[in-house]
N, C-alpha and C positions, 0 to 999 in steps of 0.2 A: 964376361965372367962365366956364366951359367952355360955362353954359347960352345968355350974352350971345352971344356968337359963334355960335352953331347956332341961336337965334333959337327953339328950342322952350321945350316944356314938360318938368319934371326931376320927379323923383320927389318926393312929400312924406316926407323921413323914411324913406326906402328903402324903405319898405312899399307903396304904390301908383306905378305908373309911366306915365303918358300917352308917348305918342309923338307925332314931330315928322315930319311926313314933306314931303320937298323933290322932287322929280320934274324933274329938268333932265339932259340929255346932253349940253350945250356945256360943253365942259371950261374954257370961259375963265367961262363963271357963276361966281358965290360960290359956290354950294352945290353938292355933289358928288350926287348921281343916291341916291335912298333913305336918305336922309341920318335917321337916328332916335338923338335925346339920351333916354337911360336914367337920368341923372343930373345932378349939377353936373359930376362926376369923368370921365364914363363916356359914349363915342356910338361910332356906327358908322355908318356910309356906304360909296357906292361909288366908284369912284376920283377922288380929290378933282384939280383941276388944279395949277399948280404957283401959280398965286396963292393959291391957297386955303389951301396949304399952310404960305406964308411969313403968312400972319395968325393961323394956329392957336398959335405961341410967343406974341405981344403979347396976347391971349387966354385964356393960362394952359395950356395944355397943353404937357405933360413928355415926354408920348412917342407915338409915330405908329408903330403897329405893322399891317402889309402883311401879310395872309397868301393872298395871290395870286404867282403864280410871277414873279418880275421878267419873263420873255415873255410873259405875260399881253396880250389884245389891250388896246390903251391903257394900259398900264404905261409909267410916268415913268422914264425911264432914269437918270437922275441924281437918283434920289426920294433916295434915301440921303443925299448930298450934300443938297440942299435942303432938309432935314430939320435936317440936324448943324449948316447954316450957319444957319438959322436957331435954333438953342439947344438944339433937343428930343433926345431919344434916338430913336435907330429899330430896328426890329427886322423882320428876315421870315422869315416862316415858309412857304414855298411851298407851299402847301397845291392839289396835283392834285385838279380838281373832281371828275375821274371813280374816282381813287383818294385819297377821305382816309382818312387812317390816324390811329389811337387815339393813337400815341405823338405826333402835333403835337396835337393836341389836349390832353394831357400837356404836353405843354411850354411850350404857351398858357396852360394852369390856374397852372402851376409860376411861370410869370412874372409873372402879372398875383397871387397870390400874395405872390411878393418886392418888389412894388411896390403893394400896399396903400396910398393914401392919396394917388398921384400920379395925375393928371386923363392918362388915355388916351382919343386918337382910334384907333379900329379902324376895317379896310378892306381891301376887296380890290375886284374890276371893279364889282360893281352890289350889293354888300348881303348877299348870299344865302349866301355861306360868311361872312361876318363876322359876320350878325346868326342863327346856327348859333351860332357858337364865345359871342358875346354871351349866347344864351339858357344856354348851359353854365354860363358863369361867374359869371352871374347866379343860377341856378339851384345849383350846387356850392360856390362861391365867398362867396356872399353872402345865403344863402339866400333870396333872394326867390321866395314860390310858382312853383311850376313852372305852376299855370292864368295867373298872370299875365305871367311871361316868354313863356310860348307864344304869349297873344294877341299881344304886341309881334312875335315872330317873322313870325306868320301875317298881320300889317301889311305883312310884307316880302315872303316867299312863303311857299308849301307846300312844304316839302322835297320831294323825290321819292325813291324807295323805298331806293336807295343813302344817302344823308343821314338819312332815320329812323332807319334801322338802324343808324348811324353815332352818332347823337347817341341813340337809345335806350341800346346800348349800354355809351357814358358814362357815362349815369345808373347802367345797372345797377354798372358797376364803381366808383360811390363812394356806392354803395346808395342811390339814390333812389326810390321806391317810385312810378315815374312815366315814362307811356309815351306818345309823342307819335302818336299815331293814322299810320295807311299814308297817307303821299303818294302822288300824281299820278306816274303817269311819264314 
């Protein structure tokens, strides 16, 4: 469902995961800027435009959850709207690049948790806090190895040393026995 529209590659069986990657910065393209499917249920990208958005319901996606600050540079003002008129749920979690905090990250895990089983697109400006929060809940969530969510990550970027230590962190406090090496700064 989720995988037809993102045009990639999904997991076989949730056990092995290729990735999709799309590289565009015209917000009027289909595809939104580091666009990578995890699953049939499961993708994340960078800020999709507002066509792109209204395809993602006929599609099969449930819910569009933003964890970039609605003043985000290229943040959709009426994402919300465009969102809900088009059928899906939305959600945002404002997540400060220079300050993330463990508790959105909690309440990311907490959600996509209570919504077990409904096809989410995740996203914030380019990828790089989405496909962060993706390798978590991949990782905590759904236990998919932590060497294989990482490589998907590091398709995306290299955290830098604030975000290691962020998403290390995580791990340790839902005991993962797994540490994503010092990023770039």
């Amino acid at each position: 469902m989720l995988a037809l529209l993102l045009g990639g590659c999904t997991a076989d069986g949730g056990s092995h995961t290729t990735t999709s990657m799309h590289h565009t910065h015209d917000m009027s393209e289909h595809h939104p800027v580091n666009l990578v499917t995890y699953s049939d249920a499961f993708a994340s990208a960078g800020q999709p435009g507002p066509d792109y958005l209204r395809t993602l319901a006929a599609q099969g996606v449930d819910i569009v959850i933003n964890i970039a600050p609605p003043t985000a540079h290229g943040a959709l003002e009426d994402e919300a709207r465009l969102v809900s008129t088009a059928g899906m749920s939305y959600l945002n979690i404002p997540v400060d690049w220079n300050r993330p905090m463990q508790s959105e990250i909690d309440q990311f895990l907490d959600f996509m948790k209570e919504n077990t089983g409904r096809n989410v697109f995740l996203h914030c400006q380019m990828n790089m806090r989405a496909s962060a929060y993706a390798f978590l809940h991949r990782v905590i969530n759904l236990d998919i190895p932590p060497d294989t969510a990482f490589a998907d990550l590091q398709a995306v970027w290299t955290p830098n040393p604030t975000w290691t230590a962020l998403i290390n962190t995580a791990l340790q406090r839902h005991d993962i026995a797994y540490a994503i090496p010092p990023g770039s700064s």
